[in-house]
N, C-alpha and C positions, 0 to 999 in steps of 0.2 A: 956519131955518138954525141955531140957537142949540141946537135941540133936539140936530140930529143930530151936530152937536162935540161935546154933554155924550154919547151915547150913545160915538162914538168913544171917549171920554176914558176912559170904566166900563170899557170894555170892554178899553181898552190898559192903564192901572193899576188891575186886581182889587185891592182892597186889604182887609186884615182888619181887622175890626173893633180898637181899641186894645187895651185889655184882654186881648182873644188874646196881640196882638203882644209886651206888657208879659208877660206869664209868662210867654212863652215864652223869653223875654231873658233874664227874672229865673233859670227855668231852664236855660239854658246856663251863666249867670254860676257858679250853684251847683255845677253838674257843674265848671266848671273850677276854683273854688275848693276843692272836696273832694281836686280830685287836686294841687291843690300842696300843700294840707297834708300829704297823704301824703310827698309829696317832700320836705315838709321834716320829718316823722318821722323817716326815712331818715336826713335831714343830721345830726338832731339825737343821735338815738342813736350816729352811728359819733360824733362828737365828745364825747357822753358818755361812749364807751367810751376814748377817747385821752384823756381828761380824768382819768377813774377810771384807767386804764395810768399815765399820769405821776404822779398823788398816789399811786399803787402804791409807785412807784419810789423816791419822794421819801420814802415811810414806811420804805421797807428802807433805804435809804442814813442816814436820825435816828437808825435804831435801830443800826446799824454804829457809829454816831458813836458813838453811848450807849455800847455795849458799849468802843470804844476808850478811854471818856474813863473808865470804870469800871478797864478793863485799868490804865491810864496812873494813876491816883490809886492802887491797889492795889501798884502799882511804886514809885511817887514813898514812899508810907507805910513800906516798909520801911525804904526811907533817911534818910528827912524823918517820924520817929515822930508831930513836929507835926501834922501832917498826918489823921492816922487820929482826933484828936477833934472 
């Protein structure tokens, strides 16, 4: 009677060998792992590019300064001759 429950049993859970089952896990894992890295390429570049936009912005607005603070001591020297040494 023992026999024919172990033949039931085979025959209701076919199972694969471990080893199959292990790489076949390991490869799905990898397949889902390749594509979030893509996805986070994606995140990373649009953010690199708002990151490089704003030190853009941040360089034009130094050098606006620069040129003001040049304008504004060019000004002050004519009147304040101390100033120009």
């Amino acid at each position: 009677m023992s026999e024919d429950t172990t033949k039931d049993m085979s025959e209701k859970y076919d199972t694969k060998p471990t080893i199959e089952t292990v790489l076949e896990r390991i490869s799905e894992m990898r397949a889902e792992m390749l594509e979030r890295f893509k996805e986070l390429r994606v995140e990373l570049d649009v953010r690199f590019d708002r990151v490089e936009s704003i030190v853009s912005g941040t360089r034009s607005e130094f050098l606006t300064l620069r040129a003001d603070f040049k304008e504004l001591r060019h000004a002050l020297g004519e009147h304040l001759p101390a100033l120009n040494s």
